[in-house]
Each structure stands twice: as C-alpha cells, then as structure tokens.
KEKE-3310 file (N, C-alpha, C; in steps of 0.2 Angstrom, whole numbers, plus 5000, padded with zeros to 4 digits):
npx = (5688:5684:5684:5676:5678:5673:5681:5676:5685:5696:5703:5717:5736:5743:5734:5732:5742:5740:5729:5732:5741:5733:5729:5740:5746:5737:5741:5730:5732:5731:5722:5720:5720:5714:5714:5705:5700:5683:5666:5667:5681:5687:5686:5691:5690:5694:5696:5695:5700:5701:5706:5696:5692:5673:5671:5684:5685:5673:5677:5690:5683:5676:5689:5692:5685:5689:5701:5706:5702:5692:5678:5666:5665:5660:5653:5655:5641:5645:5634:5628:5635:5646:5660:5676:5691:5707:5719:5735:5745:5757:5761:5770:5770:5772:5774:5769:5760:5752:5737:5731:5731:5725:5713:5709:5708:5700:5687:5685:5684:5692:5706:5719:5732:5749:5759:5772:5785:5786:5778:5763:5751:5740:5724:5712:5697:5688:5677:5685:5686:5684:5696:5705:5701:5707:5718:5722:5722:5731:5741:5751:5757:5766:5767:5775:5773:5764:5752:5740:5729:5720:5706:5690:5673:5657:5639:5624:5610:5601:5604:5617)
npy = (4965:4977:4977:4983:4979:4979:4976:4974:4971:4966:4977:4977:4971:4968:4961:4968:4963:4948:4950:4958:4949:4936:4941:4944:4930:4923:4930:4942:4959:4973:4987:4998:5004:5008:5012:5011:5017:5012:5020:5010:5009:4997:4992:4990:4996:4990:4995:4989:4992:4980:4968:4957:4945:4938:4926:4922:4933:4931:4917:4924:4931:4922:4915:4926:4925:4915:4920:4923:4936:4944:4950:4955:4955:4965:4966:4978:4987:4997:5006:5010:5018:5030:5034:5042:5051:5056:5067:5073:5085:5090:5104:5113:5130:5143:5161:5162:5152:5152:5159:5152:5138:5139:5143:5132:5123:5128:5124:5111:5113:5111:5112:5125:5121:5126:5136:5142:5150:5146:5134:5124:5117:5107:5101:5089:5081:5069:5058:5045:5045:5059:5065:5058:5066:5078:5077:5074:5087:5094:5089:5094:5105:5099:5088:5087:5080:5068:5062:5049:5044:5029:5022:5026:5021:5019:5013:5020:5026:5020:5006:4996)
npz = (5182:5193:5213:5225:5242:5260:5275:5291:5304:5321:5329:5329:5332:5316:5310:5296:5290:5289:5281:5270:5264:5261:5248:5241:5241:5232:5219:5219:5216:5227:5221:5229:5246:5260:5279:5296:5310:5318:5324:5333:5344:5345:5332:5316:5299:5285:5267:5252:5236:5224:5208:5200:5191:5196:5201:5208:5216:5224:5230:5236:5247:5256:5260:5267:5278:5285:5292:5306:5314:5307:5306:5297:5282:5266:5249:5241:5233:5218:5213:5223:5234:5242:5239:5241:5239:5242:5236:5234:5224:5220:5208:5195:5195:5189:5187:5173:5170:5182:5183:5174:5181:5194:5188:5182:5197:5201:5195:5197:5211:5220:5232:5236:5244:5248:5243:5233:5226:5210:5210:5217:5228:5227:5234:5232:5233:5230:5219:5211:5197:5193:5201:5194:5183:5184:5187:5173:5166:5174:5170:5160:5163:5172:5184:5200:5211:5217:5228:5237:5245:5249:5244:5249:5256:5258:5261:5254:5262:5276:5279:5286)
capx = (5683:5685:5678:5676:5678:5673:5682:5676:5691:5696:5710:5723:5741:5745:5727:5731:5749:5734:5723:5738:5746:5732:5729:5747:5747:5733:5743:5728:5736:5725:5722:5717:5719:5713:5712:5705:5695:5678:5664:5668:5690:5690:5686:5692:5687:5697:5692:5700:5697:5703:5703:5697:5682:5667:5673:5689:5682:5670:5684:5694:5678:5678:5697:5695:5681:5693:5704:5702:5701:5688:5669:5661:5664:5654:5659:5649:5639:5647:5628:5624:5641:5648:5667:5682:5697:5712:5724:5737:5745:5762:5760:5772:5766:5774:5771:5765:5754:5748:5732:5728:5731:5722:5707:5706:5706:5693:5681:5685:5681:5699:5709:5726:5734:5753:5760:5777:5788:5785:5774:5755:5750:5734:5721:5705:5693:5681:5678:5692:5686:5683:5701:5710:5700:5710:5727:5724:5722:5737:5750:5754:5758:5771:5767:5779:5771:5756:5750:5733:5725:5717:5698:5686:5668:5650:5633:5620:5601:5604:5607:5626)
capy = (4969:4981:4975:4988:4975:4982:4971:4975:4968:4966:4983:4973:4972:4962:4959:4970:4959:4942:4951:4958:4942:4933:4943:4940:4923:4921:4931:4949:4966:4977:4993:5003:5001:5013:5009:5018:5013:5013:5020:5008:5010:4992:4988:4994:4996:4989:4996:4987:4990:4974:4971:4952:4940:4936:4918:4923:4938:4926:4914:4928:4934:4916:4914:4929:4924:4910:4925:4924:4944:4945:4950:4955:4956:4965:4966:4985:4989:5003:5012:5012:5019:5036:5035:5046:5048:5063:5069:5080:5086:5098:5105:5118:5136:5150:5168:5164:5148:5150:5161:5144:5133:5142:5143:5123:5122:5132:5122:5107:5114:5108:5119:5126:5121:5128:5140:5141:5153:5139:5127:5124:5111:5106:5096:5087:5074:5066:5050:5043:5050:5066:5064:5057:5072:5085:5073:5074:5092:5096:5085:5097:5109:5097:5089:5086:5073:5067:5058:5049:5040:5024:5024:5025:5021:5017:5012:5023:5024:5018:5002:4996)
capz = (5185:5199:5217:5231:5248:5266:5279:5298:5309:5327:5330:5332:5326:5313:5303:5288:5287:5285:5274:5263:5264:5258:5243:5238:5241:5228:5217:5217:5219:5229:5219:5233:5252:5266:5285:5300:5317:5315:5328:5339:5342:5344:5326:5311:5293:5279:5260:5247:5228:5220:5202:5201:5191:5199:5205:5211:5223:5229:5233:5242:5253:5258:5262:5271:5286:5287:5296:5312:5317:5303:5310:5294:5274:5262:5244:5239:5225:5215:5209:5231:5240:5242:5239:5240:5239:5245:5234:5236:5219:5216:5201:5193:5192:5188:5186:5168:5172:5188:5184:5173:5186:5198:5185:5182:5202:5205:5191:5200:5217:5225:5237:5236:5252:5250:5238:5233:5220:5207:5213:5219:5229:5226:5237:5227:5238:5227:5214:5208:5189:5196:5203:5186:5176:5187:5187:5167:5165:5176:5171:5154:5166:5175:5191:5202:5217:5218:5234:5234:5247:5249:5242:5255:5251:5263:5257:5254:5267:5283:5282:5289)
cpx = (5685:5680:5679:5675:5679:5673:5682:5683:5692:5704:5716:5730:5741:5740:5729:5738:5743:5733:5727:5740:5742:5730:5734:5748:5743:5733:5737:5734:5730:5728:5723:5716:5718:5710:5712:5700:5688:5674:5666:5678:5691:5689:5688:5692:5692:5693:5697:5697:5702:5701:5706:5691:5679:5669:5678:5687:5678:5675:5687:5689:5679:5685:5696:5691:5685:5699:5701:5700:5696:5681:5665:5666:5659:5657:5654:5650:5641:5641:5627:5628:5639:5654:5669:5686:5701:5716:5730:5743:5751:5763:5765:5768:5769:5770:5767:5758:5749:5739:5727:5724:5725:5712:5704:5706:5701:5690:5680:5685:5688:5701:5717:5729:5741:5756:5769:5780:5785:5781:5767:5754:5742:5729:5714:5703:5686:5680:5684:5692:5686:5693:5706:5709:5706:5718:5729:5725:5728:5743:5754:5759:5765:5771:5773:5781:5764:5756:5742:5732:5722:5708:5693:5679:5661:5643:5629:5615:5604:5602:5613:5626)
cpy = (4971:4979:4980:4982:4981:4977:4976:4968:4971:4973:4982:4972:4966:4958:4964:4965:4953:4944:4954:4952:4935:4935:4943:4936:4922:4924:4939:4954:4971:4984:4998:5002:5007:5010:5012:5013:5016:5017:5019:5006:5002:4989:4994:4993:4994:4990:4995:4988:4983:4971:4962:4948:4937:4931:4919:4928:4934:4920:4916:4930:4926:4916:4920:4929:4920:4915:4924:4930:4947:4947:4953:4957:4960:4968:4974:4987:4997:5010:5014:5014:5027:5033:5039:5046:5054:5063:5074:5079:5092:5098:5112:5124:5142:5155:5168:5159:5149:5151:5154:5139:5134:5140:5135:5121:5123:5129:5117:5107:5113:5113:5119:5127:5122:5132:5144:5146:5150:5134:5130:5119:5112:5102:5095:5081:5075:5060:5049:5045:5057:5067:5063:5062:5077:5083:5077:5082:5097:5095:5090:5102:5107:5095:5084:5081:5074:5062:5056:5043:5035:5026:5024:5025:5020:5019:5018:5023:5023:5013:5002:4990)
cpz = (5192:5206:5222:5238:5254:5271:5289:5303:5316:5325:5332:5327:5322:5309:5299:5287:5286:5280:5268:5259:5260:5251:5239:5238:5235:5223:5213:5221:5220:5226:5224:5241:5258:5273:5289:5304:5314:5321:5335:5339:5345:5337:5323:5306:5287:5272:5257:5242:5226:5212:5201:5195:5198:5204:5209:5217:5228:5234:5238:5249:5258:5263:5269:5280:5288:5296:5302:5318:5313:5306:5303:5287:5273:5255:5243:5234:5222:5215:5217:5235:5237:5244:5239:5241:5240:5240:5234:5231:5218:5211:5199:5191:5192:5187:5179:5167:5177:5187:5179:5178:5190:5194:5184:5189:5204:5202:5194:5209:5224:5229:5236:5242:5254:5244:5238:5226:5213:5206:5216:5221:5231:5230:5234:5233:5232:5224:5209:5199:5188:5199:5197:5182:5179:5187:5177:5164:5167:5173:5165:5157:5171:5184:5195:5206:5215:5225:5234:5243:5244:5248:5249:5253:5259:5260:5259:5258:5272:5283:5281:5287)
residu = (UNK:UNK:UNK:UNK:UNK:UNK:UNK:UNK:UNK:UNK:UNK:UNK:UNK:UNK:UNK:UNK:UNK:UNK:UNK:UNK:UNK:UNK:UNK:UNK:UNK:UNK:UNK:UNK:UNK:UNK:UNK:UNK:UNK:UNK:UNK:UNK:UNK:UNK:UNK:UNK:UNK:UNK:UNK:UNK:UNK:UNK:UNK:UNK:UNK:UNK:UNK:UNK:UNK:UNK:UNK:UNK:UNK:UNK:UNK:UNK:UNK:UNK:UNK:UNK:UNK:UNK:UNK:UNK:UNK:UNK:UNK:UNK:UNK:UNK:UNK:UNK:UNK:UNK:UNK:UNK:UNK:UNK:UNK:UNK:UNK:UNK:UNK:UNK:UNK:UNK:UNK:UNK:UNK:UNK:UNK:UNK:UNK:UNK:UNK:UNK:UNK:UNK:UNK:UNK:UNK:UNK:UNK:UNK:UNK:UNK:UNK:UNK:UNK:UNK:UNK:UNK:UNK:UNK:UNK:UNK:UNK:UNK:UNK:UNK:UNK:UNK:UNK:UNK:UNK:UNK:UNK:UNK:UNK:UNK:UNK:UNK:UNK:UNK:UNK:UNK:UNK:UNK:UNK:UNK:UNK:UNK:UNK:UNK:UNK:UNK:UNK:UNK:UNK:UNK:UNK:UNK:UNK:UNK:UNK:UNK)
# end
C-alpha cells in the first residue's frame, strides 16, 4: 500500500541524505520525493510516497523522529489532501499528428510549452491518474522524455 509522508525538518544540509538513508537502510524505495522551504525558510517540507504495510510505515515514522533535524511527521490521508504533481512530456508530432496531439492536450487542460518541427513538449500539473491517463494516450504517438516531479500533497480545511 501507498503512504503519502509529510516530514517538516530544520533547512539544513544533509537531512534528506538521513531521511534517504534511513529508508534504504530498512530496505523501502521511496516512490516519489519532492522538497522545497516552507513558510518559514528555515524549515522545509519533505513529501514522500512510499509504498509500504501498515506496521512497517508506523516503524519508519518512528525511526524518523529519532532524526535529530526532524520537527514534525504526518503520514496524510489520501480522501483529505490536494496533491500534484508536474510533468513535462516530449512527445513526437509532426505535420500529420500534431492536430491529434494538440486535441488530446486540450481535453486534459495541459499547456504546450515548446514547439519544435517534430516534437511538442507538453506540460500537465495534476493527480498522478490524471497524469498516467495523458502519459497513456500519448505514448502511441512516441514520447520521447518525460520528466515528472516529485508528488507534492497538503491537507484540506485549515488545519496544519
């Protein structure tokens, strides 16, 4: 099962090589990792997907207050976040494709952000099945990179 982890930590070098480092150790491969200052540019936000059971996530949340650059955990519930995610997609488009391409773009709301003889590069931000549906409709067409960010998520209401 898939867990969405949001680690507040001190902005300091050398805390994502820990929190990498323990998840290696303990033999998880972090799906998905996005990291950025937060509010305050002394802390900064780690968002990991992680793809783990129940015990073992609890285990790892554990291990990671051990951390000593750590200041808050929160493992977040999938049905109460707002995630996204960037994509950026070259995709093959010639003179007989492209009006396709162009049309499956447009239904998925993405933007065309360089345009080439051949090619189209594509930029999509949204849920990562919203993001797989536009991967899979392109790929016939031939893509050529794809670059994807780190998931990025924050609960819904105001609470923090």
């Amino acid at each position: 099962m898939n867990h969405i982890i949001s680690v507040l930590v001190e902005n300091k070098a050398g805390v994502l090589a820990k929190i990498s480092g323990l998840f290696s150790r303990r033999g998880f491969n972090i799906e998905s990792l996005a990291v950025g200052p937060t509010e305050d540019d002394k802390i900064s936000r780690v968002t990991m997907e992680v793809e783990a059971e129940e015990h073992s996530i609890e285990q790892i949340i554990k291990q990671l207050y051990k951390l000593i650059n750590v200041i808050k955990i929160q493992e977040l519930d999938p049905s109460n976040i707002v995630e996204r995610q960037l994509v950026l997609i070259k995709v093959n488009a010639d003179s007989k494709t492209r009006p396709e391409v162009l049309e499956i773009v447009d239904v998925f709301r993405a933007n065309i952000v360089d345009v080439a003889k051949k090619t189209l590069m594509i930029e999509i931000t949204g849920k990562s099945r919203k993001v797989k549906a536009l991967e899979d409709l392109l790929r016939p067409f031939g893509i050529i990179e794809l670059v994807r960010t780190g998931k990025i998520a924050c609960t819904r209401g105001s609470k923090y």
